[in-house]
N, C-alpha and C positions, 0 to 999 in steps of 0.2 A: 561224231556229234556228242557220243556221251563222255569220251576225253576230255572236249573241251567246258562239256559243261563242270567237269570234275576239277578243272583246271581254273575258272572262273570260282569256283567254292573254294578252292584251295588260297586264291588268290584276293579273296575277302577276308578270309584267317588271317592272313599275313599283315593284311591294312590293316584289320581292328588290333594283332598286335603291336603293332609298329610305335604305338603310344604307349609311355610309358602308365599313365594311370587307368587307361585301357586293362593293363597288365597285371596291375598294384589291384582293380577289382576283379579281377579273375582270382588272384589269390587270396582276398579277402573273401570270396566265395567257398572256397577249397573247405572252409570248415565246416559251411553249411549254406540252407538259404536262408538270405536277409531280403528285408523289406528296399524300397527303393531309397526310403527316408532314413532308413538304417545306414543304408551306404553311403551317402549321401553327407552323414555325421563324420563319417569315417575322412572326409578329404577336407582340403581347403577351399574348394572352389564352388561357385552356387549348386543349388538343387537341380535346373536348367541343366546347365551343362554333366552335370554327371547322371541327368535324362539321356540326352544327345549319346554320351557314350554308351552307355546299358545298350540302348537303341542299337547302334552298328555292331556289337558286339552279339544281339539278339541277331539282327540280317545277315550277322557272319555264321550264325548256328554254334556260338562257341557259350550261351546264356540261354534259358528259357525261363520265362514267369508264369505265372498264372496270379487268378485277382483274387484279394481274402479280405470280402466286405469293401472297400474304398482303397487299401492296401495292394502294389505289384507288387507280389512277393519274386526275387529270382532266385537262381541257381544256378551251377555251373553247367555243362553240357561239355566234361573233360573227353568223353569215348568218340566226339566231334572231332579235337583238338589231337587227340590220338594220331587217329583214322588220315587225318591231312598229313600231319609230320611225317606219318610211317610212308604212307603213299609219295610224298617228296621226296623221302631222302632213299626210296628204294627206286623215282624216277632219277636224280641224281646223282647216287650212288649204285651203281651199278654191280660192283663185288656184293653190294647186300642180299639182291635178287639172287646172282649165284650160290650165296654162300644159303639160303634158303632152300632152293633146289636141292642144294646137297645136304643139305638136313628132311625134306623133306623124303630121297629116295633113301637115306641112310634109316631114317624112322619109320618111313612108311606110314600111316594113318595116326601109330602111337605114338605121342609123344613123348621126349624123354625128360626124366625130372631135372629138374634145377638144381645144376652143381655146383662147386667153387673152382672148378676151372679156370674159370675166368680171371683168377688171382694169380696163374700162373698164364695163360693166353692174351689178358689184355681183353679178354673178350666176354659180352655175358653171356650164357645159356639158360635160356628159359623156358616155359612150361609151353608157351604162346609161340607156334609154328610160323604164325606172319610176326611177329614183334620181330623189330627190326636189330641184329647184331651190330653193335660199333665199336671198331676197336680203340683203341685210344692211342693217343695221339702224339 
């Protein structure tokens, strides 16, 4: 039961991605949080409709606001957007899982610092024991 419900949250990321200006406000977040009418300045499209998006992108958990006097202020909610990707691509990517495990038995609880290996493997290494490795491509 709690797979699937991980699997329905995973799979409301994916729709509020799926739009391009969906998208275009996530990154227009990244800098900080804006007002709704902030955002709102930022596109070409009514005030309404860049409600609508905020909206799905709040029910996806990939936004959250709070109110400041008559103002929605948002913000991004990237450690969401994280947490789905990594969980995806270590459900379908399977070498990833492995290649975890054997970082994990090889580090044991300590993790190892952040090298430039990667510039000779293809590969990152990182500080973060579930962050996901990908090699390139």
């Amino acid at each position: 039961m709690a797979k699937l419900k991980t699997m329905n949250e995973t799979a409301k990321i994916f729709r509020a991605l799926a739009d391009p200006t969906r998208r275009q406000i996530l990154e227009e977040l990244k800098q900080g949080p804006l007002s709704a009418g902030e955002i709102a300045t930022r596109f070409p499209v009514s005030a309404p409709t860049i409600s609508r998006r905020l909206s799905l992108l709040e029910a996806a958990g990939l936004v959250s606001y709070h109110r400041q006097a008559n103002r929605l202020i948002y913000r991004a909610e990237s450690e969401s957007l994280a947490s789905a990707l990594n969980g995806f691509l270590s459900a379908v990517c399977p070498t990833q899982i492995l290649e975890r495990k054997r970082r994990k038995e090889c580090l044991g609880d300590h993790p190892k610092p952040a090298s430039r290996d990667h510039l000779k493997t293809g590969q990152l290494q990182t500080r973060n024991q579930d962050m996901i490795v990908v090699p390139y491509l």
